[in-house]
N, C-alpha and C positions, 0 to 999 in steps of 0.2 A: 310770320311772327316767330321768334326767337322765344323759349321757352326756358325758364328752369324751375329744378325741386331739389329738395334735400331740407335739410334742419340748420341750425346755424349757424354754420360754415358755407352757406349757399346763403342762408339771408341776409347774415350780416352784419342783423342791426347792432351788435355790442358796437361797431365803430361810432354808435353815436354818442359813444362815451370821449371820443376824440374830435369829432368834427358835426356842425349840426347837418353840414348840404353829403353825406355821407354815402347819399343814394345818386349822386353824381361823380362817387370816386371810387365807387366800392368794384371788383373784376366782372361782375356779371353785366355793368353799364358799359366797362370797357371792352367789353367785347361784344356789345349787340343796344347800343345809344336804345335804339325802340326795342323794349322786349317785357317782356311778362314775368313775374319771379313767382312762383307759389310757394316758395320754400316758408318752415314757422322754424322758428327756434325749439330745440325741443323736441324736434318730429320725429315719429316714430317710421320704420320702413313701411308700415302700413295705410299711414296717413300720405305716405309722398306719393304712395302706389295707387290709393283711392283717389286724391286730389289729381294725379296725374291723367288717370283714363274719366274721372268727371271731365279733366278739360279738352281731349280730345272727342269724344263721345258725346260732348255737347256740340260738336262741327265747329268748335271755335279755331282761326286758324294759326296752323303751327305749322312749320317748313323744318325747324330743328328744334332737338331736342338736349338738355342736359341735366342730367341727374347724380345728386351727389347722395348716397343709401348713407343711412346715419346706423346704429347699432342691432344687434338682433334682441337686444336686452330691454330696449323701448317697444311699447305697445299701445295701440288704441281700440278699445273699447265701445258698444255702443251705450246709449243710454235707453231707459223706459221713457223718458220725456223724447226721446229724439235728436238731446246733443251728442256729443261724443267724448270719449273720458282720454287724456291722457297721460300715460300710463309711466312713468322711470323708477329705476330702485331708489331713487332719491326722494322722488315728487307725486304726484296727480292732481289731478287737475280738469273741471270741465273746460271744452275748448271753448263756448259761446258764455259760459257763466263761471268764469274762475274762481270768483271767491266765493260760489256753493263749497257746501261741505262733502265731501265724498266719502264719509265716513270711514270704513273700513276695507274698500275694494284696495286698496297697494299692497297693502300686507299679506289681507288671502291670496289675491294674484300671484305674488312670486310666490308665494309658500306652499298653495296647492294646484298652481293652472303653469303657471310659465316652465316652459320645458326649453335649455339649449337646442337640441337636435329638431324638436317641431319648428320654433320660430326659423334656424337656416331654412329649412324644407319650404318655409312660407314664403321668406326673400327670396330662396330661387324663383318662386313661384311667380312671385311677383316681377322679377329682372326679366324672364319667360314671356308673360303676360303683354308686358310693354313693347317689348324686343320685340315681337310678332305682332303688335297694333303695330307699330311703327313701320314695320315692314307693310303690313296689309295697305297701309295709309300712304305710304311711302314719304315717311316721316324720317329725315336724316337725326339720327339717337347719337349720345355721346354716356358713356354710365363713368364710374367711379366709387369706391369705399371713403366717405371722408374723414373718419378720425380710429375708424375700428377696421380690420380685415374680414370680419365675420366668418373667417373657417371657411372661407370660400377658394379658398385655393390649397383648402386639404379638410375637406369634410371629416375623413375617418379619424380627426385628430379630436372629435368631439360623439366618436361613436358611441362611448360607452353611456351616453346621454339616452340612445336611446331605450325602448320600453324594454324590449327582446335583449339588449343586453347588461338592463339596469335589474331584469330580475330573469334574467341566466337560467332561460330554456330556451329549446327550442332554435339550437345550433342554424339551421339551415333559415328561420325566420330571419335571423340576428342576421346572416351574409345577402339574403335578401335587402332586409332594411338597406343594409348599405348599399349594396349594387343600385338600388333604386334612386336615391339620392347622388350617389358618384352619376351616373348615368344621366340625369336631369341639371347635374352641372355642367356636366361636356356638352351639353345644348346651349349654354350663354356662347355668344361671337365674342372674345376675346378681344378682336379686333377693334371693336368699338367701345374699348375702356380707353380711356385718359392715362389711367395709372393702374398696372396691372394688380391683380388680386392679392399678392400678400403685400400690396401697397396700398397708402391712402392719401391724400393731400395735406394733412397734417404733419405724417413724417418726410414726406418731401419736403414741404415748407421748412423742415427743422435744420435739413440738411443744406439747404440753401442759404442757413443764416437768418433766418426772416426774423423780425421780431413778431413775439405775440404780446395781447393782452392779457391781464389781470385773469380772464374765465380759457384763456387756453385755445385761443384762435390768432392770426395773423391778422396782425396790425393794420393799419391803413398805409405804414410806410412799403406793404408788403402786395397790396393789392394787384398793381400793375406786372410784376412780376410773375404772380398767379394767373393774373389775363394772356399774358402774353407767353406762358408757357401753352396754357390750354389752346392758345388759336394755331399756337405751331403744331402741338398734338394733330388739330382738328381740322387743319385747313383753312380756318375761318378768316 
């Protein structure tokens, strides 16, 4: 089975603002007719990361893999009832009960929990994480950045994020921190991105002329183009 994840550039659904049979033209059908999408609109790196080793880890079967990592600024949440919150500077949201109230978790969130330099440290964690099921599984992996680069292809450009050098002691901590993270990105395989890391699919698509929609993704007229770039990538 043929697999993907990512947030709404992997799912898609805004083309249903164009066409109803949409999940018959959209790139991820043209490049794998039988396949599986767990992507949501929306989705944070954390949810593609949990949803992705739930479906592996359940023996459900997968031959390849494609993942498109949506922003480090998106986040998901657990809840005390047991759904899951998610989390954008814009939104929240439960995933199973949307229109509960969420009171006041977004606002405390970014203002006293979200940190730049934690959440990268997380994504690698998670690119890590999969990269090696995959491997272990010998699961053929495809990755990519789809609308944001997330500092992934220059951590120290967001060093001063972190703790050791957000309150400036502690010199040899602060070149720690960072060795530790440069160091845990030089372990992603390069090799098996689509679109290298200070790239992502969205600014490809722009330079190709694609049209987008109204919310900031490529059209339907642009689909095939995207499928057919990623199977030359990929081999497929």
């Amino acid at each position: 089975m043929i697999v993907f994840n990512g947030c709404s550039f992997v799912d898609n659904s805004h083309l249903e603002l164009e066409t109803v049979n949409w999940q018959d033209l959209y790139w991820p059908k043209l490049i794998a007719p039988d396949h599986v999408n767990l992507a949501q609109s929306g989705a944070s790196n954390t949810r593609i990361w949990r949803t992705t080793l739930d479906y592996i880890y359940s023996n459900n079967p997968c031959a390849r893999l494609y993942i498109g990592w949506s922003g480090i600024e998106r986040e998901e949440l657990p809840a005390a009832n047991g759904d899951t919150i998610n989390l954008r500077p814009d939104s929240c949201f439960y995933n199973n009960m949307p229109d509960s109230d969420t009171g006041n978790i977004q606002p405390n969130w970014y203002k006293h929990h979200w940190n730049e330099w934690l959440s990268l440290d997380k994504l690698v964690d998670y690119i890590l994480t999969i990269q090696d099921a995959c491997q272990a599984r010998g699961i053929e992996y495809w990755m990519w950045n789809s609308w944001t680069h997330n500092y992934l292809h220059n951590p120290v450009e967001i060093w001063d994020k972190s703790f050791f050098v957000q309150t400036d002691r502690w010199d040899r901590k602060q070149r720690a921190d960072r060795d530790r993270l440069v160091n845990k990105v030089s372990n992603i395989n390069w090799k098996q991105w689509v679109w290298q890391p200070s790239q992502t699919l969205a600014q490809w698509a722009q330079l190709q002329g694609l049209d987008f929609e109204q919310y900031g993704h490529p059209s339907l007229s642009g689909q095939k183009t995207i499928a057919n770039y990623i199977m030359e990538k990929t081999n497929a």
